[in-house]
C-alpha positions as CSV (number, residue, x, y, z in Angstrom):
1,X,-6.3,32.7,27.7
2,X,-9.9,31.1,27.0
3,X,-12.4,30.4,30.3
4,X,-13.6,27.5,28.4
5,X,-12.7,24.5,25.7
6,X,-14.5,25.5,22.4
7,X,-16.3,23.3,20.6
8,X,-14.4,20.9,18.2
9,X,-14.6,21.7,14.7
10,X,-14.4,19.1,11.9
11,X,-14.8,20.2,8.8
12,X,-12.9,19.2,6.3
13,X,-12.3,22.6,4.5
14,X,-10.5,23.6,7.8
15,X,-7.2,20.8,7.4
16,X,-4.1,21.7,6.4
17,X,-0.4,20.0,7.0
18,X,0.9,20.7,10.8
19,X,3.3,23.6,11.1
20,X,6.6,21.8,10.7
21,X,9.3,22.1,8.1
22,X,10.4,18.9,5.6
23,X,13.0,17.1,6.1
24,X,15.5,14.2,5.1
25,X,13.5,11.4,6.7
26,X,15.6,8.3,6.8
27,X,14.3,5.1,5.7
28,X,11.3,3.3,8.2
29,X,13.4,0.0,7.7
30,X,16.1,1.7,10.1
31,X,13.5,0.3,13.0
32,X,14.5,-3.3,12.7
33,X,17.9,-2.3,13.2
34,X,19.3,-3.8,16.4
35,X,16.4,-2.1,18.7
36,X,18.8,-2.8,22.0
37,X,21.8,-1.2,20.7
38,X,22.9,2.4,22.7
39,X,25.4,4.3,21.4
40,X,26.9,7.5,23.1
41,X,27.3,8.3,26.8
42,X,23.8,10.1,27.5
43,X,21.4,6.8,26.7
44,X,23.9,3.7,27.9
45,X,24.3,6.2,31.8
46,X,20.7,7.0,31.7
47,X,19.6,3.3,31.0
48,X,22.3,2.6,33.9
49,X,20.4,4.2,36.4
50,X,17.2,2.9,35.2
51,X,18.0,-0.5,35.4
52,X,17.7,-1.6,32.4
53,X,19.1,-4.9,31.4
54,X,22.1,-4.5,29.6
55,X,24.1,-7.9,28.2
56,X,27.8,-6.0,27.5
57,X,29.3,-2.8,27.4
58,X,32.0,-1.8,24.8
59,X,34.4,0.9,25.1
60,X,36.9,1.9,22.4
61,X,40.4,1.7,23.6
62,X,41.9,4.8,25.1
63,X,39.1,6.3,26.4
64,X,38.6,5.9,29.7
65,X,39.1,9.1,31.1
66,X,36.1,11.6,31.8
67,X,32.5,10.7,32.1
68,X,33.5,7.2,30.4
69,X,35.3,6.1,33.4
70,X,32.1,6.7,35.2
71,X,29.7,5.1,33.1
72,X,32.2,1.9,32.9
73,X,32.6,1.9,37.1
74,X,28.6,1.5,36.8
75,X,28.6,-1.2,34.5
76,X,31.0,-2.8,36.9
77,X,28.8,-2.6,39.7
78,X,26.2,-3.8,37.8
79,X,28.1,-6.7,37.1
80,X,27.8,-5.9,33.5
81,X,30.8,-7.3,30.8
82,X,33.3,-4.1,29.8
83,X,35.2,-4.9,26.8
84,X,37.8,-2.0,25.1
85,X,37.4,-2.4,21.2
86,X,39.4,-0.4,18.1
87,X,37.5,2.2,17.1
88,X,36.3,0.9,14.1
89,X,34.2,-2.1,15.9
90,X,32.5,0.6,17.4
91,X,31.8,2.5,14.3
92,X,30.6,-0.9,12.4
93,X,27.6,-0.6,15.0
94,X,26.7,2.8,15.2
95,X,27.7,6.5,14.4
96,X,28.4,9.0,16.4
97,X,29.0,6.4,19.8
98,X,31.4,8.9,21.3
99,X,33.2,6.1,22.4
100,X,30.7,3.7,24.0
101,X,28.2,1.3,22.7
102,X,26.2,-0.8,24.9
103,X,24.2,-4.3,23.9
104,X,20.8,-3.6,26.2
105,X,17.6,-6.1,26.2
106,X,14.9,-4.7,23.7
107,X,12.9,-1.6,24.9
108,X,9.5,-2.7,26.4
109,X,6.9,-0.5,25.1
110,X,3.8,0.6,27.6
111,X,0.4,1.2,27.1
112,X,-2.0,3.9,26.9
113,X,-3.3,2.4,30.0
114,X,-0.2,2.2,32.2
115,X,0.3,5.9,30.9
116,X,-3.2,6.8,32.4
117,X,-2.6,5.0,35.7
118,X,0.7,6.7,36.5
119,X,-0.9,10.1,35.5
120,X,-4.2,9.1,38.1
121,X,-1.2,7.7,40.7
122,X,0.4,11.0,40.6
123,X,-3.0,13.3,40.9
124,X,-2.4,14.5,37.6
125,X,-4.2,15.3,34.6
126,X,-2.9,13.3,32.1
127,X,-0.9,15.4,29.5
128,X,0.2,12.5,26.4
129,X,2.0,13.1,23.6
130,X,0.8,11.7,20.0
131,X,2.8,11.7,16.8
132,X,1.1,10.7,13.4
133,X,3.9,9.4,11.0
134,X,7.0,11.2,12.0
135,X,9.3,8.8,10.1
136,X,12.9,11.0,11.0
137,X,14.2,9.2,14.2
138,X,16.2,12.1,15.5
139,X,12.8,14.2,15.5
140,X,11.3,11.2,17.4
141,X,14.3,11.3,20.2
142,X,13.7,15.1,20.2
143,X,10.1,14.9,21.4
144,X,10.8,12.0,23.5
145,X,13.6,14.2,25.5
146,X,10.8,17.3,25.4
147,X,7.9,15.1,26.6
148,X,10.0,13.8,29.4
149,X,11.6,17.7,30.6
150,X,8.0,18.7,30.4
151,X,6.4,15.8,32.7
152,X,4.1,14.5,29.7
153,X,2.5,10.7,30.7
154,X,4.1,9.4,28.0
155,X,4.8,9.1,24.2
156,X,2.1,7.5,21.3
157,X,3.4,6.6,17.9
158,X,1.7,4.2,15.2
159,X,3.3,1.0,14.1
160,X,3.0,1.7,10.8
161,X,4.3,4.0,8.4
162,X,6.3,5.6,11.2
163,X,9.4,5.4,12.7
164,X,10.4,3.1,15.9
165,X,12.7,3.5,19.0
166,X,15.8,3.3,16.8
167,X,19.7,3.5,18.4
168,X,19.3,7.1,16.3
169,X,16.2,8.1,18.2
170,X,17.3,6.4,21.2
171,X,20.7,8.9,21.1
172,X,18.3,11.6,20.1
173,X,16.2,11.2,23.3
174,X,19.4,11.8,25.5
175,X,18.5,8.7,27.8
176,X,15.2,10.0,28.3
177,X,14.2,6.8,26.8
178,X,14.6,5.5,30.4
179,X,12.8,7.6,32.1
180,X,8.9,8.2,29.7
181,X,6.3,5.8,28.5
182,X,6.0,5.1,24.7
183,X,3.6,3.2,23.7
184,X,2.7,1.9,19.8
185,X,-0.5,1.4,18.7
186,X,-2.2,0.4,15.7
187,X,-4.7,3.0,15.2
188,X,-4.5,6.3,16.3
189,X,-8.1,7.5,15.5
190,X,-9.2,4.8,18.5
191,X,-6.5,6.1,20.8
192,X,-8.5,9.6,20.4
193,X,-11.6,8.3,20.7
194,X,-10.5,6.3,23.5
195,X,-9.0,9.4,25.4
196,X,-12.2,12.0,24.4
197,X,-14.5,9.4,26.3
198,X,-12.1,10.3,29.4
199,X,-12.8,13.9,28.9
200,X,-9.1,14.5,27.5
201,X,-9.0,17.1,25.1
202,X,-6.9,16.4,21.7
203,X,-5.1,19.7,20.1
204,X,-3.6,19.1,16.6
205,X,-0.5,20.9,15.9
206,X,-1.3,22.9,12.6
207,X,-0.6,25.6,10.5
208,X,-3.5,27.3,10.4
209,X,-5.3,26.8,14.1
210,X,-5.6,29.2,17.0
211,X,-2.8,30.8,18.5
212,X,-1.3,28.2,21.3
213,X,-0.8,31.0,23.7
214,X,-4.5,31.7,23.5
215,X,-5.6,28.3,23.8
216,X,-6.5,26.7,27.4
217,X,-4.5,23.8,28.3
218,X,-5.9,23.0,31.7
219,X,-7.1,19.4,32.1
220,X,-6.7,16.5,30.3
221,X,-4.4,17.1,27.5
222,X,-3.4,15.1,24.5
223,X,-1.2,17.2,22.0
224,X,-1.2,15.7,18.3
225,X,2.3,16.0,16.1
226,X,2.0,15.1,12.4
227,X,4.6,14.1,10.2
228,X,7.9,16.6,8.4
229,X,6.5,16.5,5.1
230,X,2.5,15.0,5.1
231,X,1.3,16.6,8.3
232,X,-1.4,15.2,10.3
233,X,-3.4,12.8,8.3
234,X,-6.7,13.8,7.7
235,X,-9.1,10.9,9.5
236,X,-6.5,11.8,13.1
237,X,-6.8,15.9,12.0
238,X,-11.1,15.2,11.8
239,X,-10.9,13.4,15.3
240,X,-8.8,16.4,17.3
241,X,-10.9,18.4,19.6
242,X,-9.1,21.6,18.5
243,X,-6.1,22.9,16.4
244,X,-3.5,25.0,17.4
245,X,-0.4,26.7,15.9
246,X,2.2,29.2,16.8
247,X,2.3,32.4,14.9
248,X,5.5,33.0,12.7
249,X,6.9,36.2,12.6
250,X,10.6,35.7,10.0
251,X,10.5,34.7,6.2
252,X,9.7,30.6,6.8
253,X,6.4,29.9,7.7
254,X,7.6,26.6,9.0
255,X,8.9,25.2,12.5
256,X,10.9,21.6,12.8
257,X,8.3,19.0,14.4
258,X,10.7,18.4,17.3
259,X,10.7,22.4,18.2
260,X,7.5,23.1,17.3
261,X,6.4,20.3,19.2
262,X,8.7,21.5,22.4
263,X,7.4,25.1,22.2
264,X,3.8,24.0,22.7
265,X,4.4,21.3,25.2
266,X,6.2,24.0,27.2
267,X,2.7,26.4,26.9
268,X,1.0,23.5,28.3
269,X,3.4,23.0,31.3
270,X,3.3,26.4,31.9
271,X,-1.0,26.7,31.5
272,X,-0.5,23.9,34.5
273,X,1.3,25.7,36.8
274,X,-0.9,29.3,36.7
């Protein structure tokens, strides 16, 4: 692994789309579709123990037994309405509910800040996480759940042109959700700029950039993810510090952004604890 950072690089022969594969995004209007709706056990026990506010629980009838019995006892002590519905109530609000769909108060995003205070009130070196445009919500709920396992600061995504905290990416995150920061901003070039003043170094996730197992993660650390299909857009690529990919040894020359994503975020925990 490198003794030192290099120097960044910007120019604009060098870009190319981040290493992930396309795939069916579904539509951005999905994110003004009831934010504060869980569906399936994971999110509606994880937002449980968090505390999160939650304004009624249904559970289809029948299936209390298992895991469902348990969430439903928490609700209780919570104080929080249970009420057994047909099944198809439940699938009017959502898919794949495996039984349980919860009406919570919206999700409160964070800040860059707050994400920058709890890394300082922990000793840390703050490691963030920013996406440019990933627009597929179960991708999103994927690197949420990574960026949480890993002990990243927190989540980044745009407002625009990107997808939200959807009751898809919400699922997706397996409650994780509960338990990260995710912050939206409006533009991600200032973020970078913002986080480079504070000496923390920005790594673009591309095809075509230095091996990540060669690359030295120590310090501040902000990793950049672009979208399935686009990749990272060129003004956020011309801003990273550095790019980094992972070498590709079968017949696709392609990883999903979610598992690309995890592998490197994984290097980085790992460049931490040498």
């Amino acid at each position: 692994m490198a003794d030192e950072r290099p120097a960044p690089s910007y120019r604009d022969s060098e870009y190319r789309p981040v290493a992930v594969a396309p795939v069916m995004a579904q539509p951005v209007a999905e994110e003004a579709v009831q934010e504060n709706l869980l569906a399936g056990r994971n999110p509606i026990r994880e937002a449980l123990k968090a505390g999160r506010d939650i304004e009624k629980l249904l559970v289809q009838k029948g299936e209390l037994t298992g895991s469902a019995r348990e969430i439903v006892q928490m609700a209780k002590e919570a104080h929080i309405p249970v009420q057994e519905v047909e099944h198809q109530r439940l699938n009017e609000l959502a898919k794949n509910h495996q039984g349980m769909v919860a009406f919570a108060s919206a999700y409160q995003y964070s800040t860059v800040e707050a994400m920058l205070a709890e890394a300082e009130e922990k000793g840390e070196e703050p490691f963030l996480i920013l996406l440019d445009g990933i627009t597929d919500p179960h991708n999103l709920g994927a690197i949420i759940r990574s960026a949480e396992c890993v002990g990243a600061h927190g989540v980044i995504v745009p407002e625009r042109r990107a997808v939200g905290l959807t009751p898809a990416a919400v699922k997706a995150s397996a409650g994780a959700i509960e338990h990260i920061k995710v912050a939206r901003v409006v533009n991600m070039t200032r973020v970078i700029e913002m986080l480079k003043a504070r000496n923390i170094w920005t790594y673009a996730l591309t095809m075509d950039g230095t091996d990540y197992e060669k690359v030295n993660f120590k310090g501040g650390v902000a990793l950049v993810v672009g979208s399935e299909g686009e990749g990272i857009s060129h003004l956020v690529l011309e801003n990273c510090d550095q790019k980094v990919s992972l070498p590709m040894a079968g017949h696709l020359d392609s990883l999903n952004a979610s598992v690309a994503a995890g592998v490197v975020m994984y290097r980085v925990l790992s460049s931490r604890r040498a």
